[in-house]
N, C-alpha and C positions, 0 to 999 in steps of 0.2 A: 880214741876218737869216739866223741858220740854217736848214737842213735842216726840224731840228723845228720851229721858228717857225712855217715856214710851213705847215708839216702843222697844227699846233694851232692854227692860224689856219683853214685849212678846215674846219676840223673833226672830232672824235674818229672820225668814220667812216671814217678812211684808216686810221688804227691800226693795224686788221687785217689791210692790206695790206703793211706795213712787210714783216714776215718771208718774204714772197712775194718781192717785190723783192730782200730781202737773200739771195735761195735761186736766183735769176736770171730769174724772172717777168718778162714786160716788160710793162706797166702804164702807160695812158696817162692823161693830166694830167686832172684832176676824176671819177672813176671813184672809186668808194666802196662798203664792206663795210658790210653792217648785222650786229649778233647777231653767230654763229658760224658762218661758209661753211667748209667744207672742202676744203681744196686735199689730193690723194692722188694720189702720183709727183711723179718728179720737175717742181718750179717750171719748169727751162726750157722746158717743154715748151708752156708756158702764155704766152698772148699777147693782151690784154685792150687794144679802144681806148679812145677817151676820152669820158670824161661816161656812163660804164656803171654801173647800181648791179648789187650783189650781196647778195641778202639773205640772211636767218638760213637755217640749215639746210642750203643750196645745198653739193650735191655736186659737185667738178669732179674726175673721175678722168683723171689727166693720164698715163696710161701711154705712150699717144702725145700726136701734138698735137691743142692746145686752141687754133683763134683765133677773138676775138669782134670782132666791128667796135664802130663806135661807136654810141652811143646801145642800148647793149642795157639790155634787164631783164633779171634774173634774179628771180624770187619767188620766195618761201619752200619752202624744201624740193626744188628744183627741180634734175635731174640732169643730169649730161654725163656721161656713161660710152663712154669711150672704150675699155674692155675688155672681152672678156667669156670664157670656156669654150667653145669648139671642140664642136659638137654632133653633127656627124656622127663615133661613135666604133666602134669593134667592143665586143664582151660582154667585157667584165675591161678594157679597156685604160684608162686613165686621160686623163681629159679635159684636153688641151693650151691654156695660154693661149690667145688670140688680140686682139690692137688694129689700128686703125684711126684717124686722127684723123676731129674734129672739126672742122666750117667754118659759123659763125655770120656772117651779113652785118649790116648796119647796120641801126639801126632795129628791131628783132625784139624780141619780146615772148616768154619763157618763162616762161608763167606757174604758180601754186603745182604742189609737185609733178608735174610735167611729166616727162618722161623723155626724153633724146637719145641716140640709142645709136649704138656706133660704126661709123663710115665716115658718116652723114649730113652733109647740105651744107643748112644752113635758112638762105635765100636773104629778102634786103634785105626788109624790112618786114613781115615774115611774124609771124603769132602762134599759139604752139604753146596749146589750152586748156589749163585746169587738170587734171592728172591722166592726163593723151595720155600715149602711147608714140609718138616720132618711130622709126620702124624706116625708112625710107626718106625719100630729099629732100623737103623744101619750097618749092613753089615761090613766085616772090615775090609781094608783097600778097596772101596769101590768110590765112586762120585755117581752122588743123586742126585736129583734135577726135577723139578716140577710142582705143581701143585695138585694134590699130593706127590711128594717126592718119590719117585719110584728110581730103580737105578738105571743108570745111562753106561756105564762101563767101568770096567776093574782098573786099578791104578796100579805100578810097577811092584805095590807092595815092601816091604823090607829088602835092603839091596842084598841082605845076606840069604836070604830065602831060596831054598835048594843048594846052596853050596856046603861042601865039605870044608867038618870044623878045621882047625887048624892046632 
């Protein structure tokens, strides 16, 4: 079976993905685009694991790097900005790019419009609220909330966490 076979066999929700891949994006196996996501810079910069959805509206500003672990969300409208304007300037001088990547762990939830700005690191199982500004890390199992996102409460964590291996 070809290529496309088996895209059209998963499902019209990789679709979207194709042109990322063919731009050098690396993109792992069952991870899927809803609507319209924006990829902006260059593809290689971007590194996506597997079984990740990406929904409508999701900006990824890939100036520097983008890596997402596996199992992530992305909701609707939801950023990764990995660039931004140089803020400390003098009077007349003109404000200088500046990036920093991105570092998305496993399991994390960015939910709708959410905002990740660059150099953060949102650590394994973490859930950004809808509408946060992530300005600095996340640490793991918790959900932040606000602008600036600060944490609002720990999450159950790994279901295997404290128990005896087996």
């Amino acid at each position: 079976m070809t290529t496309a076979g088996r895209i059209w066999r998963r499902g019209r929700s990789e679709w979207h993905l194709i042109p990322w891949r063919l731009r050098g994006a690396k993109i792992g196996s069952g991870t899927t685009a809803y609507g319209r996501p924006v990829l902006a810079g260059p593809a290689k910069n971007l590194s996506i694991g597997h079984s990740c959805s990406i929904n409508h509206g999701v900006l990824l500003n890939a100036r520097d790097r983008i890596e997402i672990g596996d199992h992530v969300r992305l909701s609707a409208y939801a950023q990764l900005q990995t660039a931004s304007l140089e803020v400390d300037t003098d009077v007349g001088e003109e404000r200088r790019h500046v990036s920093a990547p991105i570092h998305i762990g496993d399991n994390v939830w960015v939910a709708a419009a959410a905002v990740v700005v660059a150099g953060v690191t949102v650590r394994e199982g973490a859930v950004i609220a809808a509408g946060s500004v992530a300005v600095r890390d996340v640490p793991p199992f918790t959900v932040v909330g606000g602008v600036p996102a600060r944490v609002l409460r720990r999450t159950r964590g790994p279901r295997n966490l404290g128990s005896p291996s087996a």
